[in-house]
N, C-alpha and C positions, 0 to 999 in steps of 0.2 A: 701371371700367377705370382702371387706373394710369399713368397718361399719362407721370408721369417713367420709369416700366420702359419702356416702348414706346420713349420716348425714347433713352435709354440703352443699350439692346440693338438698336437697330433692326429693332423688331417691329412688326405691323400686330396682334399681338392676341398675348397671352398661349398660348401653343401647349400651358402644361399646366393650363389652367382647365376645368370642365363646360359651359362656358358657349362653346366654339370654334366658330365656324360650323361648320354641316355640310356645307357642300361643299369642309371642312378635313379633315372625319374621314377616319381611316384606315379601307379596306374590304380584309379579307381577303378569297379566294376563295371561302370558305363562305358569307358573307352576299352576298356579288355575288350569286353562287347563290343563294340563297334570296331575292333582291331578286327578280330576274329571274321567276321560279315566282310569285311573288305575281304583280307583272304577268299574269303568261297566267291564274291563277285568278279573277283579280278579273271574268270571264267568265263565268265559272259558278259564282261565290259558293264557302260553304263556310270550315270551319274551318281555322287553321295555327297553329303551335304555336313558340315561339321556349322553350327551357331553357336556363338559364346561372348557375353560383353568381353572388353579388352581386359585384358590380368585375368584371366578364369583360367588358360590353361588350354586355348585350340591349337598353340602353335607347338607347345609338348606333344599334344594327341597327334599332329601330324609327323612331327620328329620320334615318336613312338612307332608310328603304322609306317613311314618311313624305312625306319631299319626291320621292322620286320621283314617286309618287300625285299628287300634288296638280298634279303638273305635265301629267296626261292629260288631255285634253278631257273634260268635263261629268261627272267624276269626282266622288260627292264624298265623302270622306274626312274621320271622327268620330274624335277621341280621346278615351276615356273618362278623364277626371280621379281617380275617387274612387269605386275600384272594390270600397271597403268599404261602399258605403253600402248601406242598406236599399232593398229593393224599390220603394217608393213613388221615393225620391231618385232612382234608377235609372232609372225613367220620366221624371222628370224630366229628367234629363240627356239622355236619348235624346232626348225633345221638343227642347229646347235647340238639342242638335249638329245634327239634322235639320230644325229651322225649324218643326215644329208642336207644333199647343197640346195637350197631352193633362192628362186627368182622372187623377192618380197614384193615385187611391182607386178608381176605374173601370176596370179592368186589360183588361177585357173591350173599352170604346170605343178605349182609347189605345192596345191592339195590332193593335185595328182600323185605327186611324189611321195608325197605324205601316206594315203592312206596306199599305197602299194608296201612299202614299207610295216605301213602297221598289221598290214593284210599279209605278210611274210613272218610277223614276229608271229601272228597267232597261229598260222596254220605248222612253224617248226616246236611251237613252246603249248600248243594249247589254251594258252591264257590271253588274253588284251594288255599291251602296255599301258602302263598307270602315269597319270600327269597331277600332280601334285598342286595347288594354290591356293597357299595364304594372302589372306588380306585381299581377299578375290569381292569386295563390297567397292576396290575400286575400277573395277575391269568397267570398260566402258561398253554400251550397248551392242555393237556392232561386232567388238569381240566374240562377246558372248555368243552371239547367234551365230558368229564363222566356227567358233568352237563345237556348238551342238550341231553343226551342217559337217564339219569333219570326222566326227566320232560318227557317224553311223552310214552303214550301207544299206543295199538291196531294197529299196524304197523305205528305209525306216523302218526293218525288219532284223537288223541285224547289227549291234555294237562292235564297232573295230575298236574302240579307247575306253579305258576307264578311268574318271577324271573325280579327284574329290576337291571339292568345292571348300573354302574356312572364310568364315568372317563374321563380323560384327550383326547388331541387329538392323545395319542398315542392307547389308545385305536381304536379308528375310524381306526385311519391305521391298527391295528392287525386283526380288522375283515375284512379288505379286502381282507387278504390273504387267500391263497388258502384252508389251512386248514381249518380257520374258516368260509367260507362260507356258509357250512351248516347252522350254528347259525346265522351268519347273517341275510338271507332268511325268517328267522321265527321269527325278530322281529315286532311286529305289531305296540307299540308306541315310537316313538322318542321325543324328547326334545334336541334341542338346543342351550346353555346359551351362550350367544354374550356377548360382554360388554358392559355394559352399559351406555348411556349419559347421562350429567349431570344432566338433569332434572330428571333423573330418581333415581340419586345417592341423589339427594336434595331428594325426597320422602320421600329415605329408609331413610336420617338422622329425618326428621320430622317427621315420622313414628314410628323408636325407640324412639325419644325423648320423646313421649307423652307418649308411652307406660311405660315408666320409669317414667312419674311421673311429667318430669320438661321439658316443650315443649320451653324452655323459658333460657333453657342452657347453649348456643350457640347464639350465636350473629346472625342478620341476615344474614353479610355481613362473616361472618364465612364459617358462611353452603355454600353458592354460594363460594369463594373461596377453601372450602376440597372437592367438587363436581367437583370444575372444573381443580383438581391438584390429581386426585386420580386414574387416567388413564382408568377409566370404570372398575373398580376392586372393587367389595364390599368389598375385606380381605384389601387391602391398602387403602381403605374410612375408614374402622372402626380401622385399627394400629393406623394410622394420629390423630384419632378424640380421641384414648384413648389416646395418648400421650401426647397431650395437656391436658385429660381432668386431668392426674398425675403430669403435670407441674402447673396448677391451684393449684391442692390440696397443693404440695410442698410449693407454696407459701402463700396458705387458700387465692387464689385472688375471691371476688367473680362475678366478671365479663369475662369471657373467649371469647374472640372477637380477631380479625386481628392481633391485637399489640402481644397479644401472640402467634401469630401463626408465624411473621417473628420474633420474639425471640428465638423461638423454630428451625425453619428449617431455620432460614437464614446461608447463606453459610460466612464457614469460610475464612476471609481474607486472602489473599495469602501473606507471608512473600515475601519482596522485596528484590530481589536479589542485594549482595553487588558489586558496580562497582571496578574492580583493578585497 
C-alpha cells in the first residue's frame, strides 16, 4: 500500500488496484442476480456456470458470491487454488479445503471420505458445501468427470456439492464436447459477463471512487473519456485509471483530468524518414 498516495488524494485505499476490498466492488445487476440464485441453490447443491472473456469481471463476481457464503451459518465454502493440477493434487486440495485426510493414490477411500463428510455437512447445515473455481477452462478432463462423479449421490438423484464453475470462452467450448456433456447437462445457473458500455464502465469508476474516500479524483471529463477508451473491459478501465493515477503522484499534480491523460497515452511521434 502507498501510504504517500492515500495521503495525498485522501484515499482509504487505492480504488484502481486488484487488491480493493470486496465490500468496495462494484455489483451490476446480473451478478446481484446470480449472487442471490447461488444462495437459494446452495440448498440443493449442483453445478453453476460463471463466462466471461478475461478483464470483464468473473473473478470479482466470485470474490462477491464468495463473501456472501461464507457469511451464512455453518456454511462452508472451498476455493480451489490450482485448478490445473493433476488428479492425485486434486485430492489433495479437496482434503485440505474440507479438513480431511485422504489417500490421493486411493481414489476409491478418499471419495469415500469425501462425500461422508459432505453427506454430514448437509444433513447438520441443510445446505451442500460450495467449492468455488476460477480459471476452471484449465481443469483437465479427467478432473472434470472425478468432480461431477463426486458431487452426486443416490444414482444421480441427489447433489451432495455445489460447485460454481468461472472461465473464459474456452471453457464454454470445452463443455460442449462430448466428454463433458454430462457436466454440462447438470448445470442449473449460468451467468454471462458481456462487456461492458460506457455508461456502465462510468458507474464502476464513480462507484470506486466514492468508495475510496475521494468521489472528486478524477475529473469529470476524465471519467467519460477512460469509459469510452477502455473497450468494455473492467481490467483495462482500471490499468488506464491506476496509471494515471502514478503519474499524478510522480509529479504530487493535484488535479488529474484530460491534459494528463494525452500526456500519458499520447502516441509517440513517428521519426521522419531521411530523403536520399
Amino acid at each position: 500500500m502507498n501510504k504517500k498516495l492515500l495521503a495525498l488524494y485522501s484515499l482509504k485505499f487505492n480504488p484502481f488496484s486488484s487488491q480493493v476490498p470486496t465490500e468496495a466492488l462494484w455489483v451490476p445487476p446480473p451478478i446481484e442476480d446470480f449472487c442471490w440464485r447461488i444462495e437459494q441453490q446452495v440448498g440443493e447443491g449442483g453445478f453453476a456456470l460463471v463466462i466471461g472473456d478475461p478483464g470483464t469481471g468473473k473473478s470479482a463476481a466470485l470474490r462477491l458470491l464468495a463473501e456472501r457464503l461464507v457469511r451464512a451459518r455453518d456454511l462452508k465454502v472451498g476455493i480451489l487454488t490450482r485448478p490445473q493440477a493433476s488428479l492425485a493434487d486434486f485430492y489433495r486440495e479437496l482434503g485440505h479445503l474440507f479438513g480431511v485426510n485422504l489417500s490421493p493414490h486411493n481414489r476409491w477411500a478418499s471419495a469415500k471420505v469425501l462425500r461422508e463428510k459432505w453427506l454430514q455437512h448437509q444433513d447438520s447445515s441443510l445446505t451442500r458445501p460450495v467449492l468455488l473455481v476460477d480459471e476452471a477452462q484449465e481443469m483437465g478432463p479427467a478432473v472434470f468427470s472425478e468432480l461431477r462423479l463426486l458431487s452426486s449421490a443416490d444414482l444421480d438423484s441427489r447433489s451432495i456439492l455445489t460447485v460454481i464453475l468461472a472461465g473464459d470462452s474456452r471453457l464454454a467450448a470445452r463443455l460442449e464436447s462430448v466428454d463433458l456433456l454430462p457436466l454440462a447437462s447438470r448445470i442449473r445457473s449460468r451467468l454471462r459477463i458481456e462487456a461492458l458500455a460506457p455508461p456502465q464502465l462510468l458507474a464502476c469508476l464513480q462507484h470506486l471512487l466514492a468508495a475510496a474516500g475521494n468521489p472528486r479524483l478524477l475529473s469529470t471529463a476524465l471519467l467519460q473519456t477512460l469509459s469510452e477508451h477502455a473497450a468494455g473491459n473492467l481490467r483495462l478501465l482500471t490499468h488506464l485509471a491506476n496509471e494515471l493515477l502514478l503519474a499524478a503522484l510522480r509529479q504530487e499534480r493535484e488535479v488529474i483530468d484530460e491534459k494528463l491523460y494525452f500526456e500519458v497515452f499520447a502516441p509517440e511521434p513517428k521519426p521522419r524518414s531521411k530523403r536520399s
